[in-house]
N, C-alpha and C positions, 0 to 999 in steps of 0.2 A: 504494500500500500504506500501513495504517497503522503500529501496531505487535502487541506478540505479548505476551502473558499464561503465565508459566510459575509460576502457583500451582497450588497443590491438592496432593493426594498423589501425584500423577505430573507428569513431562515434560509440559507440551505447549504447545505454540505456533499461535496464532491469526491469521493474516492473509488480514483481507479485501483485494481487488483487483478492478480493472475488467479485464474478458477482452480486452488486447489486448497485440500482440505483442513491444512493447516490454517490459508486466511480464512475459515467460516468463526474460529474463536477468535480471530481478533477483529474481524469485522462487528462482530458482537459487543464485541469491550468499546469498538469507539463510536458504535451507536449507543450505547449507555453513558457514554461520557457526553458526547456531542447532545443527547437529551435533556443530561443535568446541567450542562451551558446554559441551552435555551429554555430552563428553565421548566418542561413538559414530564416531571418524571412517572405520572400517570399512563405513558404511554410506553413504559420500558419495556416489560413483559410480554408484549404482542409485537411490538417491534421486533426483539428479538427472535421471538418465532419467523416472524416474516423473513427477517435478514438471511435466518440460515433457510428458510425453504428456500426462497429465490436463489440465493446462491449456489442450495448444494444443488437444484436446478439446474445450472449452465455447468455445474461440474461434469453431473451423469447426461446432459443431453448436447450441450456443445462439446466437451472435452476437457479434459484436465490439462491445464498451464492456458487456455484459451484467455485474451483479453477479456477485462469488463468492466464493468464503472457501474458503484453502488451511490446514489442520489437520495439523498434526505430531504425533507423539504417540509417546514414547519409556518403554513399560515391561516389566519383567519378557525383558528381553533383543530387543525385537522394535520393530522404527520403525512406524508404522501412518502413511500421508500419505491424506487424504481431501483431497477437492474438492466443496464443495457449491455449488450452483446452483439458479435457480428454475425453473427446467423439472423436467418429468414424466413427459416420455420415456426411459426407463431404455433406457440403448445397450445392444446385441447384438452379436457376433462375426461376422464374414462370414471368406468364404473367401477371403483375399487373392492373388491371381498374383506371380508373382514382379517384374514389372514395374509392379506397383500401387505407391504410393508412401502410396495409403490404404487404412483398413480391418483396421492391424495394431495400432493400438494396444491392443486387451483383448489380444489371442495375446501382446503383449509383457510386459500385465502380468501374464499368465499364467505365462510362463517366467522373469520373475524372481521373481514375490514366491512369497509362503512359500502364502498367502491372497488370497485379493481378493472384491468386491462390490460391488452396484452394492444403494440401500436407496430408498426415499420416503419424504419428509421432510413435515412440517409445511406446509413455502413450496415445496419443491420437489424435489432430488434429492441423493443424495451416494456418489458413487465413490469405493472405497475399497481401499487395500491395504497386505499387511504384511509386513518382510522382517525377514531373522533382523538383529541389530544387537550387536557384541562389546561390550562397554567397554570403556572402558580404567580403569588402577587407580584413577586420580583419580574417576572416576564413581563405582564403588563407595564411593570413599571420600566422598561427598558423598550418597547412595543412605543410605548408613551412616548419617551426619551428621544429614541429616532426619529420618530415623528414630529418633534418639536425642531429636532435639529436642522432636519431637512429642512421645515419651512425658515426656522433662524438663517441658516445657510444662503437662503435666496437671496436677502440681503447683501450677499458677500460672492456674486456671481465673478466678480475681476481673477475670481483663485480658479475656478475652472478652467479658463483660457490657459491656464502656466501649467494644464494638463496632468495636475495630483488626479490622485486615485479617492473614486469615492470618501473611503475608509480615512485617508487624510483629512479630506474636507469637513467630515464631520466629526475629525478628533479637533480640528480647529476653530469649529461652530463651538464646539463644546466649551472650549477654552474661553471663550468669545463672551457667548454665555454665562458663564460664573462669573467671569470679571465683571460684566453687567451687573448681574444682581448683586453683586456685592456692591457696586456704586451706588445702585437701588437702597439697598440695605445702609448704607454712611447717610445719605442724602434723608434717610428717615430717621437717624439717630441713632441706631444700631451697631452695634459694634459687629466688622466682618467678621474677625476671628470668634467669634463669638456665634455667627451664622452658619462659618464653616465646621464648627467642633458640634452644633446642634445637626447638624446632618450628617456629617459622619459615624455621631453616636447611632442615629435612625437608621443609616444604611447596615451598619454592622448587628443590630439588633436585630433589623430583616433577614439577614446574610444568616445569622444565626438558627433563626424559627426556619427557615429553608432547608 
């Protein structure tokens, strides 16, 4: 595996892998980890059924060492985990016996997810499904955050021309931001340091019940 990309206006997480049985445990660990970032950890236990079905999928049906790129993608309440691959063969559901040990994988992601799909791609395939995903309050509150930055950010269109990346622009909205309110906050009579240590104790307090 390499690493994971959560720019843009949504969640989402990026990792390509070779299809073999060793990355289905660690594709596992960093869709548990990449959940408790964004803050979704109601969704861990069905995610990671999901991960290893799809996965061990392209293992027994495209081949083992084969490319593929696992996609996370966490918006508007719901986790979406796709699996793309270079094959063209769009898998079907069979009737599985109950002594089959194969052939259940769609019927499973049928009865968890909310949705699912199998689509054709460009290079090749990508299976896909989506289940309901809570937050928790930190989420929102970061959900919120970007949201506020983005619009803060408009304001400060001159920086886009010099070509930073998203993820810059809005560590420096950020920056922008506090320094504001803290102006906010003197101009009311407020001592900043004083604004700043009342939100840090809040954040860590949050951090903690999380």
């Amino acid at each position: 595996m390499t690493g994971y990309d959560v720019n843009g206006p949504r969640f989402r997480c990026v990792l390509p892998f070779e299809a073999q049985p060793a990355e289905v445990r660690l594709l596992r660990r960093a869709t548990v980890a990449q959940l408790g970032r964004w803050g979704v950890p109601s969704a861990v236990e069905e995610a990671e059924l999901l991960v290893t079905e799809l996965v061990t999928n392209v293992i027994k049906h495209v081949g083992e060492g084969a490319p593929a790129t696992l996609v996370l993608e966490w918006r508007y309440g719901r986790l979406r985990v796709e699996v793309h691959d270079k094959s063209r063969t769009l898998p079907a559901p069979v009737e599985a016996r109950c002594d089959q040990e194969c052939g259940r994988g769609l019927h499973l992601l049928a009865a968890l997810a909310v949705d699912w799909g199998t689509v054709l791609t460009a290079v090749g395939k990508s299976v896909w499904c989506e289940i309901a995903a809570r937050p928790t309050a930190a989420c929102r509150r970061v959900e919120r955050a970007r949201g506020a930055l983005e619009r803060y950010g408009e304001d400060h269109r001159v920086m886009v021309a010099e070509g930073r990346s998203k993820a810059v622009l809005l560590e420096e909205s950020a920056v922008e931001l506090i320094a504001d309110l803290l102006h906010w906050a003197a101009a009311r009579g407020q001592d900043p340091d004083a604004v700043l240590d009342r939100a840090q104790t809040h954040y860590e307090a949050e951090a903690a019940a999380a």
